[in-house]
TIVO-988907 format. One line per 8 residues: their letters; for each residue x, y, z of N, C-alpha, C. Coordinates in steps of 0.1 Angstrom, whole numbers, plus 5000, padded with zeros to 4 digits. Each point is the difference from the previous one (the first is absolute). Layout:
REM residues N
a = X,Y,Z,X,Y,Z,X,Y,Z; ...
//
This chain:
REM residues 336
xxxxxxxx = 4911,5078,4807,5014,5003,5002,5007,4987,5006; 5008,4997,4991,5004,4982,5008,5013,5007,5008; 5004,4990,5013,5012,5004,5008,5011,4996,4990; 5011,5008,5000,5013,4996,4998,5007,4995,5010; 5001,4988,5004,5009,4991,5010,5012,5005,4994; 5008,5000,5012,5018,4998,4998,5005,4990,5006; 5005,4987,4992,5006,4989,5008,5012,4997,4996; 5010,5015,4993,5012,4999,5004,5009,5005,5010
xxxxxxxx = 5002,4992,5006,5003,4998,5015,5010,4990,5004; 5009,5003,5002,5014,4988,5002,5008,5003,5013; 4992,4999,5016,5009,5002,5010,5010,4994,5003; 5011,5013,5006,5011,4992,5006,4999,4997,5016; 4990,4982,5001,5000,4993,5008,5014,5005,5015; 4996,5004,5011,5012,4995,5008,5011,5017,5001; 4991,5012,4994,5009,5012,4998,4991,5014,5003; 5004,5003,5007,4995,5017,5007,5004,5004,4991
xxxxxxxx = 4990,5009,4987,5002,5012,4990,4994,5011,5002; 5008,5012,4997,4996,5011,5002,4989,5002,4984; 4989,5004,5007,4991,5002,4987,4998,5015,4999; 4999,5009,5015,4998,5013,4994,5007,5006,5018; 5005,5015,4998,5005,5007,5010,4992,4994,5010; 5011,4990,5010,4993,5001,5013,4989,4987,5002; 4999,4993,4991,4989,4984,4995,5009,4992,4999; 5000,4992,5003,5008,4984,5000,4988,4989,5000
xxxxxxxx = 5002,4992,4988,4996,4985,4999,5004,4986,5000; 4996,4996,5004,5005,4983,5002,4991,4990,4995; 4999,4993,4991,4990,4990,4993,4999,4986,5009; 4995,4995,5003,5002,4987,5006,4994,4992,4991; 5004,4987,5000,5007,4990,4990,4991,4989,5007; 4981,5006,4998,4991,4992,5004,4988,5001,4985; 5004,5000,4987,4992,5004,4986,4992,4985,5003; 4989,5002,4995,4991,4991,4993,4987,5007,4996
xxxxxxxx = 4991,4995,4997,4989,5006,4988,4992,5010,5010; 5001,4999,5014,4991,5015,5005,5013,5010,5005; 5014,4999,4998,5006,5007,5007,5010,5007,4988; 4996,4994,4989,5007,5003,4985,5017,4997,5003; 5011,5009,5002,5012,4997,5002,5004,4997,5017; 4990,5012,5005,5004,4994,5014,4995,5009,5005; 4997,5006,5016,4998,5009,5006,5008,5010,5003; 5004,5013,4997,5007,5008,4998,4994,5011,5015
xxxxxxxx = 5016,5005,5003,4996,5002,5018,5010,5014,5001; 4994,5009,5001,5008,5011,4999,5002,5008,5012; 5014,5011,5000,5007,5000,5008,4999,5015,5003; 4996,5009,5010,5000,5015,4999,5008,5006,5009; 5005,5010,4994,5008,5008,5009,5015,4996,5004; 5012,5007,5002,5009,4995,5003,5003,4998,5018; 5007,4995,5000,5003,5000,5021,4990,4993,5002; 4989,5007,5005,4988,4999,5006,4992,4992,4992
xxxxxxxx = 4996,4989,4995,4993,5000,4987,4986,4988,5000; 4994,4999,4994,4984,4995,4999,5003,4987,4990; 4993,4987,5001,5001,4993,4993,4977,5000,5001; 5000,5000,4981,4990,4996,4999,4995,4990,4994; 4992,4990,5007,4995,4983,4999,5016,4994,4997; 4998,4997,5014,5017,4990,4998,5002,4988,4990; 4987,4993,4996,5002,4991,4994,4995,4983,5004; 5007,4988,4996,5001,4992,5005,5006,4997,5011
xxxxxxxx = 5002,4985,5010,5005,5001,5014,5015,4992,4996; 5005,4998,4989,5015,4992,4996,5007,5007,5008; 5005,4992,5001,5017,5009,5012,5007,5005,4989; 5004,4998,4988,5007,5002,4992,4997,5015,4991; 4985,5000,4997,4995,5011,4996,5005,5007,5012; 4998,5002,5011,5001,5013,5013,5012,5003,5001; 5009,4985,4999,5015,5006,5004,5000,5010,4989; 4996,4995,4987,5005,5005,4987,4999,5021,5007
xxxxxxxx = 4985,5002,5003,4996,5011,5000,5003,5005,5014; 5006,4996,5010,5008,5008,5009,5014,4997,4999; 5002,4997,4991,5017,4998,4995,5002,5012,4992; 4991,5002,4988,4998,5010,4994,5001,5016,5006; 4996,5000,5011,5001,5012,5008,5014,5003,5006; 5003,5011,4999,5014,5008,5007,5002,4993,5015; 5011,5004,5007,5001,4991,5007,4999,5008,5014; 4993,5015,4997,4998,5009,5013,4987,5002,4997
xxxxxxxx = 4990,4997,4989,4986,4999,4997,4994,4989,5009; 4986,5005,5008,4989,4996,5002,4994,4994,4995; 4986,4996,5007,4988,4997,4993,4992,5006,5012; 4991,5008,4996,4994,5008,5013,4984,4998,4997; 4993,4995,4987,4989,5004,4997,5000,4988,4988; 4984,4985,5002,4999,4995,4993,4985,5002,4993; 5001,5008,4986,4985,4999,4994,4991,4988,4993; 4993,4997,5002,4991,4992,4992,4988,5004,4992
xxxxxxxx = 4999,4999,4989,4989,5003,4994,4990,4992,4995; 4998,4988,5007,4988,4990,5002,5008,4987,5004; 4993,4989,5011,5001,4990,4999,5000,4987,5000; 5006,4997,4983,5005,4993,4992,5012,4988,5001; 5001,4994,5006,5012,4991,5002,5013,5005,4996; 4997,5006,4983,5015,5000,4994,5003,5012,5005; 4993,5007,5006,5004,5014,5002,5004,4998,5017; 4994,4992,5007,5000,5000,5019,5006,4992,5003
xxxxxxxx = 5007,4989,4993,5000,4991,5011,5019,4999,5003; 5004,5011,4994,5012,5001,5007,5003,5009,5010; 4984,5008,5003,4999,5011,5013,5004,4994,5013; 4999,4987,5011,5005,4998,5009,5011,4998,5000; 5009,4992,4995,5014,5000,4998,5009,5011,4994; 4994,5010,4993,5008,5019,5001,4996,5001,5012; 4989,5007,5006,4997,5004,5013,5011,4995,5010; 5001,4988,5001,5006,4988,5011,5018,5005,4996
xxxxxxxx = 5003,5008,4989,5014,4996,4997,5001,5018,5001; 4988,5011,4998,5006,5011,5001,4991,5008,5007; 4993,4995,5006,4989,5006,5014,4995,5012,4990; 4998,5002,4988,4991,5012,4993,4985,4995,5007; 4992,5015,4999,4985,4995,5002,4997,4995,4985; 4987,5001,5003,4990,4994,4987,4990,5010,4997; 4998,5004,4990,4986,5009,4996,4995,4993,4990; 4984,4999,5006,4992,4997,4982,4989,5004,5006
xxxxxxxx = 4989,4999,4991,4986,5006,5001,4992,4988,5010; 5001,4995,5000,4998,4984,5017,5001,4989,4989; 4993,4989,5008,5005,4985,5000,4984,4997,4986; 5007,4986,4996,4991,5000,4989,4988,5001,5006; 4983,4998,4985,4989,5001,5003,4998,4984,4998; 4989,4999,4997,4995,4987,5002,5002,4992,4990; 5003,4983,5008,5006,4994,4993,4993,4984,5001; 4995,4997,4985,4990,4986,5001,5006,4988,5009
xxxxxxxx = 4991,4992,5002,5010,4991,5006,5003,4989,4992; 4998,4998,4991,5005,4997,4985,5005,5006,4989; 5009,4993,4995,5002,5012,4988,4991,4996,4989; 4995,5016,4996,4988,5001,4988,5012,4994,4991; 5010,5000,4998,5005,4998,4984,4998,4985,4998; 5004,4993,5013,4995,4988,4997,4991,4990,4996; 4987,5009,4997,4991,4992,4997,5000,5003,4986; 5007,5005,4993,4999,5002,4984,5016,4994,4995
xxxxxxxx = 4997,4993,4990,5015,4990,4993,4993,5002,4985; 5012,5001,4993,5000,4995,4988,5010,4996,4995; 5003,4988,5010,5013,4991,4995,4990,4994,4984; 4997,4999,4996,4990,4990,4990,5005,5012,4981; 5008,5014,5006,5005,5007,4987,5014,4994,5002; 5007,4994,5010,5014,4999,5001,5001,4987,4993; 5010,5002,4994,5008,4987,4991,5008,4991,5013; 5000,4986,4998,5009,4993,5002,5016,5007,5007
xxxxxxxx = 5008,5001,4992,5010,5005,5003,5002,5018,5005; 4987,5007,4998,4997,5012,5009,4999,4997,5014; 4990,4988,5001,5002,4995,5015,5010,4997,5005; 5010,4994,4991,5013,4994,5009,5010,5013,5001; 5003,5008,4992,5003,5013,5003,5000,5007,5013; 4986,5004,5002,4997,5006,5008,5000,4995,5012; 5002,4984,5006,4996,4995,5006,5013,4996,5003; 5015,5005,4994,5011,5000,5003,5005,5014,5003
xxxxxxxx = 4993,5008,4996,5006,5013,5001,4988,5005,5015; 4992,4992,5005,4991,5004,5014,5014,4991,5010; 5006,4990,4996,5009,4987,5008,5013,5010,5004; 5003,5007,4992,5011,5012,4999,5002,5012,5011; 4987,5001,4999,4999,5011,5008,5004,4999,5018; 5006,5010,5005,4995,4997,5017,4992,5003,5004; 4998,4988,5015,4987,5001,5002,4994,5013,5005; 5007,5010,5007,4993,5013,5004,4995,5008,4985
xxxxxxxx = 5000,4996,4986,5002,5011,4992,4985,4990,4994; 4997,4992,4998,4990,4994,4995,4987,5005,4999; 4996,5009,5010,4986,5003,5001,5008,5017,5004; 4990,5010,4994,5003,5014,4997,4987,5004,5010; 4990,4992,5009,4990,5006,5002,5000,5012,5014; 4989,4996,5002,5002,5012,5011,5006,4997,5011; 5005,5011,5008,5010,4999,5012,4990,5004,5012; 4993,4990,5009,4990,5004,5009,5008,5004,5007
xxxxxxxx = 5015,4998,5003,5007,5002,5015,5003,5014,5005; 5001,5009,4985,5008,5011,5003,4989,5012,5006; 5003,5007,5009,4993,5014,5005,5014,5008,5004; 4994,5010,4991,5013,5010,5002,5002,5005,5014; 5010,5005,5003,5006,5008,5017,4993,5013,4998; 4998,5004,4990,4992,5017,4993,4988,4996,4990; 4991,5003,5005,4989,5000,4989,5001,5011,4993; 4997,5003,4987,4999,5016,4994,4987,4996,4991
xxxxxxxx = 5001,5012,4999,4985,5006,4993,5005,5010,4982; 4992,4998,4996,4997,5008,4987,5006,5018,5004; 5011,5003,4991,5002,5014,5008,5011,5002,5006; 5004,4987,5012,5008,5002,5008,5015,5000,4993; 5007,5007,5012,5018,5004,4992,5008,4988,5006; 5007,4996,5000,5017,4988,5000,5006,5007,5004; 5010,5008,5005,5013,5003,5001,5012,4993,5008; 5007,5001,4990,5013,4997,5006,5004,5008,5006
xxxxxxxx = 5020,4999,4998,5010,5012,5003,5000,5006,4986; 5001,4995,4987,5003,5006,4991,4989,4995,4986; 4994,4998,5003,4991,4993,4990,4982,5004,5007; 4987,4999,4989,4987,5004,5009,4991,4994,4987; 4990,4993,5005,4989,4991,4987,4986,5007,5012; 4993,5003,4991,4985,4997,4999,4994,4987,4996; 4992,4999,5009,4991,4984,5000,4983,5002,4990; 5003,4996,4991,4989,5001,4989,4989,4990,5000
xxxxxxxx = 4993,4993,5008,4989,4987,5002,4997,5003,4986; 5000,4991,4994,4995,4988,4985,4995,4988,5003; 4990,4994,5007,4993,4991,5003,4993,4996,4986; 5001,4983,4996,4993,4998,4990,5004,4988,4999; 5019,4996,4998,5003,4991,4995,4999,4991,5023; 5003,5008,5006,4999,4997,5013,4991,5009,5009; 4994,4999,5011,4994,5011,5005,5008,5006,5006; 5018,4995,5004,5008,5010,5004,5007,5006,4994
xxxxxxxx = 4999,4997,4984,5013,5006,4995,4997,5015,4998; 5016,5000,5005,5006,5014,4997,5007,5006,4988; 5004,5017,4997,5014,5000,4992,5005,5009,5011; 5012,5003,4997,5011,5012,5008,5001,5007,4990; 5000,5010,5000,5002,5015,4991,5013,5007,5005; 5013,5000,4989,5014,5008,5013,4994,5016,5000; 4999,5003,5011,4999,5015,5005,5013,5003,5000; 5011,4995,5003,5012,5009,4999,5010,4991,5006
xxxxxxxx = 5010,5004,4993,5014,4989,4995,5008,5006,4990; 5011,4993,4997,5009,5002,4985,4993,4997,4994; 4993,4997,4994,4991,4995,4989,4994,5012,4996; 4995,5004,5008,4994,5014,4999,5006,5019,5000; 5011,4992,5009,5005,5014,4996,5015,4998,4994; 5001,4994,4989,5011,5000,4991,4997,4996,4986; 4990,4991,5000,4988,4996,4985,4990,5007,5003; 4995,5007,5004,4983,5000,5004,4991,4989,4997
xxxxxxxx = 5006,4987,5003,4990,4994,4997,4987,4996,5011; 4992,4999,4994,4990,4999,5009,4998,4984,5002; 5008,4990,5007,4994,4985,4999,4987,4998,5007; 4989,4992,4998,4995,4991,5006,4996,4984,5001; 5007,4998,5013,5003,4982,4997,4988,4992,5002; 4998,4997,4988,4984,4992,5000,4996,4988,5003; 5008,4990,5007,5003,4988,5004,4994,4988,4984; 4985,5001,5011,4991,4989,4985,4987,5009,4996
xxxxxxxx = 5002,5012,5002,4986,5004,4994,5004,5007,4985; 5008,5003,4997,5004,5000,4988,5016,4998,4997; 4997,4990,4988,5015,4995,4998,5002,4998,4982; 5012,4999,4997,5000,5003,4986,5001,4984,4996; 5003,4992,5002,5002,4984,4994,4981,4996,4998; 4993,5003,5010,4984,4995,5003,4993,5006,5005; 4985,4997,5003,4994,5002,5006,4995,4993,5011; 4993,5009,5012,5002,4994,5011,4992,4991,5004
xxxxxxxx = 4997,4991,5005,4991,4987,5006,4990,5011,5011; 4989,4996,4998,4988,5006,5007,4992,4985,5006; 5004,5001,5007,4991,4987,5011,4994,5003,5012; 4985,4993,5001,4993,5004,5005,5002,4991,5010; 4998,5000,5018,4992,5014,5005,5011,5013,5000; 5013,4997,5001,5007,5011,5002,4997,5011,4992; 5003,4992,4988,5002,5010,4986,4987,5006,5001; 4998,5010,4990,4990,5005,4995,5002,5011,4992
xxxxxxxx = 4988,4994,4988,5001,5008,4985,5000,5014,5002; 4988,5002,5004,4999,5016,5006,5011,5008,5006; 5003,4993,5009,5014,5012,5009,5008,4999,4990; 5004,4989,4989,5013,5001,4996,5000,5014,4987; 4984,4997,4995,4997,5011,4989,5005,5015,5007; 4992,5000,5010,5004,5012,5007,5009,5002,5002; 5014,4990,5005,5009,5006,5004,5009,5001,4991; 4998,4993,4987,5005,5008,4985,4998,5011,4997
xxxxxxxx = 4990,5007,5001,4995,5009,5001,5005,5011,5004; 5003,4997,5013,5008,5009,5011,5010,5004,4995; 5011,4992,4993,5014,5000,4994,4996,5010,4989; 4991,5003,4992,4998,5012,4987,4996,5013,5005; 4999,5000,5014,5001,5015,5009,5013,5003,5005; 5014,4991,5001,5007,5006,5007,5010,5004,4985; 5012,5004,5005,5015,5003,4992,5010,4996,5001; 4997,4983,4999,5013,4995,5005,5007,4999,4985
xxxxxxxx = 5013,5002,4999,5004,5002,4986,5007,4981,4995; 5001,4990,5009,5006,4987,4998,4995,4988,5012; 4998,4992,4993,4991,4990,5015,5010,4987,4994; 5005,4996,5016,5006,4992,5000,4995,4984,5009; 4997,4992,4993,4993,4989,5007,5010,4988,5004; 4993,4991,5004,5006,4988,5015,5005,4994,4990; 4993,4999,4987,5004,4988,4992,5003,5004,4984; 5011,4998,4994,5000,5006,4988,5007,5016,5000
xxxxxxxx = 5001,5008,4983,5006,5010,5005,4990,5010,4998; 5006,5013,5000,4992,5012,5002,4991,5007,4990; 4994,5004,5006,4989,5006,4987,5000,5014,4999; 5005,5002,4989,5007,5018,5000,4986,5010,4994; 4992,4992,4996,4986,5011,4996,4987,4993,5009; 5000,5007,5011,4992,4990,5008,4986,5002,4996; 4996,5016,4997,4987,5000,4999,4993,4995,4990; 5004,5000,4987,4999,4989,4990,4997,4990,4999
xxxxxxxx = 5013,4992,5011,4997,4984,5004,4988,5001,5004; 4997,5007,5012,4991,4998,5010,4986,4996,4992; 4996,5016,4990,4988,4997,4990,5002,4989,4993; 5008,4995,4997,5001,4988,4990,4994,4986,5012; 5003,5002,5012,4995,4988,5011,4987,5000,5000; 4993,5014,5002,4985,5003,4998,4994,4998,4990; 5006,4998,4991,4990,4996,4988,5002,4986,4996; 5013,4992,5004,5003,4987,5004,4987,4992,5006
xxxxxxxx = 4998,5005,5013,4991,4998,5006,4987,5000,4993; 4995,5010,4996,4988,5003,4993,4998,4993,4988; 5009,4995,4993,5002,4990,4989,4998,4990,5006; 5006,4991,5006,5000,4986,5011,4980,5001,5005; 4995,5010,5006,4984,5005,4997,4996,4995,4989; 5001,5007,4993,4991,4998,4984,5003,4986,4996; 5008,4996,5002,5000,4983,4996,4993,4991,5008; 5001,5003,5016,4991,4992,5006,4986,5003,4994
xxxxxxxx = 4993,5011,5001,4985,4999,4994,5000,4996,4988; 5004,5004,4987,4999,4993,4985,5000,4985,5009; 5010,4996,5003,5002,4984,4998,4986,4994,5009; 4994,5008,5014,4989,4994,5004,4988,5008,4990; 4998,5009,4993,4990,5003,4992,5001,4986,4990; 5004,4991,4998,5000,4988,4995,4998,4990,5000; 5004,4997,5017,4997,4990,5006,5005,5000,5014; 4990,4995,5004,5003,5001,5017,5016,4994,5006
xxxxxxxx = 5007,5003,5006,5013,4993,5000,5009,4997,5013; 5013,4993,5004,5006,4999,5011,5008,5009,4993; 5010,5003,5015,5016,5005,5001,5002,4991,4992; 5000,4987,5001,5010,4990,4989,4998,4997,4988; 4987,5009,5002,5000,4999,4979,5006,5016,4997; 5000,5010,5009,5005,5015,4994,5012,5001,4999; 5008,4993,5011,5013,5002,5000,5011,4996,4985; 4990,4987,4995,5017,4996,4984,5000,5010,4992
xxxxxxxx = 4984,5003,5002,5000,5009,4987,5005,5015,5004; 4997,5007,5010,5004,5011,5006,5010,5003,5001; 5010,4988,5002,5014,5000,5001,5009,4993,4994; 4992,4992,4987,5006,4994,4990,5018,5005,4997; 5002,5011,4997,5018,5005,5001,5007,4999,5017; 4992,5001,5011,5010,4998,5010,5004,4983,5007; 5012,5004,5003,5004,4988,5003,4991,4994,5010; 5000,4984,4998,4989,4991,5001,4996,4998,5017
xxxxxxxx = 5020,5001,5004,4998,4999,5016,4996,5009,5006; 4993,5010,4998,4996,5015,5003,4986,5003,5001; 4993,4984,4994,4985,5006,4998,4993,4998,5012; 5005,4992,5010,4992,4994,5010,5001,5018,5010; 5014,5004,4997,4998,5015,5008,4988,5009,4990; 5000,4997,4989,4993,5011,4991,4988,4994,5004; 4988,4989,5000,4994,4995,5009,4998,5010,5009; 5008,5001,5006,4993,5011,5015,4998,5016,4996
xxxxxxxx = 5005,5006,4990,4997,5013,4993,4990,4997,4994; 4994,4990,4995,4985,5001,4990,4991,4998,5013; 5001,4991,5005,4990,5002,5016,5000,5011,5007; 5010,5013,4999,4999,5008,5005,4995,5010,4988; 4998,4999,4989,4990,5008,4993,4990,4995,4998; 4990,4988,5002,4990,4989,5002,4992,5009,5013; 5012,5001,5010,4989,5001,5013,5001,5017,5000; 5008,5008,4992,5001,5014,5000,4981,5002,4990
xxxxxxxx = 5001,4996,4988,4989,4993,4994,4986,4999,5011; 5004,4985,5003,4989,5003,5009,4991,5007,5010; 5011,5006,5004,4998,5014,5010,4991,5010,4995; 5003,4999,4986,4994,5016,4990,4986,4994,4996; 4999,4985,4999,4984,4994,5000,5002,4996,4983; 5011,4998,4997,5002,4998,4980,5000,4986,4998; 5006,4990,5017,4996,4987,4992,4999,4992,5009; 4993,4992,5004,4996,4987,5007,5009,4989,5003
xxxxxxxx = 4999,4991,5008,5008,4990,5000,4987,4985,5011; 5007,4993,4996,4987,4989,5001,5001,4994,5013; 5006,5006,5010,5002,4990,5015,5000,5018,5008; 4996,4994,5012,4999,5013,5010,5011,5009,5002; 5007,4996,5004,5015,5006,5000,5010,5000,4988; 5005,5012,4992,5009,4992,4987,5012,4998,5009; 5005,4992,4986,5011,4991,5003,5008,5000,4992; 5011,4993,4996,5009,4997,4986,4991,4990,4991
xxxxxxxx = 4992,4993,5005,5001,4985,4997,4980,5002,4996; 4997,5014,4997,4984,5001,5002,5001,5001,4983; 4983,5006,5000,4999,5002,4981,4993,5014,5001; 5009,5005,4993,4991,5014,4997,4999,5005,4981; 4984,5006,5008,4989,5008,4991,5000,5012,4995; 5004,5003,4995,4995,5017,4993,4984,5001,5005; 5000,5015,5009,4984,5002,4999,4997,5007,4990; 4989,4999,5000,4994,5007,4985,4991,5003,5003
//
């Protein structure tokens, strides 16, 4: 079952839209190849209201998104659902401008003291003028928005757990732990709002564990293959009727998508064994071919999703790898 991506998507950069009774979004005007158009930061409840994953730390994005708000509205309550730079790192400066607490599931898990992506390149597929491209379009960027990685700094004012309720004055989310693509991420599920009692709709905001433009980056140690399978999983027991993610737009048949991620997965499987029932191989020989259709600047993140099915792999005893500890940069074996 191949996924159907949706990457038509054209935010209005710089503009609070009402997307459903009682939900307000704000895109921030931070796109590049892990953030697709931008981080999208949504807004619950009226008066009283919740902003979830603020975003980047631009002054310009925040004004944007507390300009956007009425002019007798709050901010009483800020959710996070893993992190993530693009998602946290405009949490001190909301806090500092609207004294809301902070809830997330706690502060990140563990974090190398190098980055694994680094040790894998394949500048050697990039053309000439691909490099000057890209190497004008990294020049472009600012400097807070450059690296998407993890946010060591943030610990929520509220830890929550799997289960637990949110409430506002007029708005209420359930906290749904999906650990996989992070060991903190979360979703919010609306328990009750306009959304619910004027559409019935059932939202849940899925930050990065499922999104309709991609799939999510699984990097290890945080990441992990296993929790993330499971926590897909999780999502084909509940009834949420529309999942609305951090990045990209909404996915209106979620349990569908969802099966289609699981067998995504399980396909991305069956390639790594064929290709070592072959021959013994690196990440950097799996990745061109594995990912030969995705864009090229993407593989060093795809890179860390085959190592996390390598060492999911190795866990189950199906393939070897030739140095004591794996790594990006090791060779692995199919056992036989």
């Amino acid at each position: 079952m191949a996924i159907t991506f949706n990457t038509d998507f054209e935010p209005n950069y710089g503009e609070v839209l009402d997307i459903a009774p009682g939900v307000r979004r704000l895109v921030a005007n931070n796109p590049n190849p892990f953030t697709f158009k931008g981080t999208g930061v949504y807004i619950l409840g009226r008066g009283e209201v919740a902003i979830i994953d603020p975003g980047p730390s631009m002054d310009d994005h925040l004004d944007a998104l507390l300009g956007g708000l009425a002019t007798d509205e709050v901010v009483s309550h800020v959710l996070v659902t893993h992190t993530h730079s693009d998602h946290t790192a405009g949490v001190p400066k909301l806090v500092e401008r609207t004294g809301a607490r902070t809830y997330g599931f706690g502060p990140h898990g563990p974090v190398p003291d190098s980055d694994p992506m680094e040790q894998v390149t394949f500048d050697e597929y990039f053309t000439a003028e691909e490099k000057a491209t890209i190497e004008k379009q990294w020049a472009d960027i600012p400097d807070e928005l450059k690296r998407e990685g993890p946010d060591t700094n943030f610990v929520p004012d509220v830890a929550v757990s799997h289960g637990d309720v949110i409430a506002g004055a007029n708005w209420s989310v359930e906290v749904v732990h999906t650990p996989g693509h992070t060991s903190n991420h979360i979703c919010f599920a609306l328990r009750s709002g306009e959304a619910l009692t004027q559409s019935a709709q059932r939202i849940l905001f899925t930050g990065d564990h499922v999104m309709g433009w991609a799939t999510s980056v699984i990097a290890i140690p945080d990441g992990d293959l296993f929790d993330y399978m499971a926590s897909l999983r999780l999502l084909l027991d509940r009834d949420d009727t529309v999942y609305w993610p951090t990045h990209g737009p909404a996915i209106q048949e979620p349990h569908a998508y969802v099966r289609s991620f699981i067998e995504h997965r399980r396909s991305r499987e069956n390639q790594i064994v064929a290709a070592l029932a072959i021959n013994s191989s690196t990440i950097k020989d799996l990745v061109p071919t594995m990912y030969a259709e995705t864009d090229k600047r993407l593989w060093r993140a795809a890179a860390s999703s085959v190592f996390s099915h390598l060492v999911a792999l190795h866990r189950e005893g199906r393939v070897s790898c030739d140095a004591h500890e794996p790594s990006l940069i090791t060779t692995w074996s199919l056992v036989v």
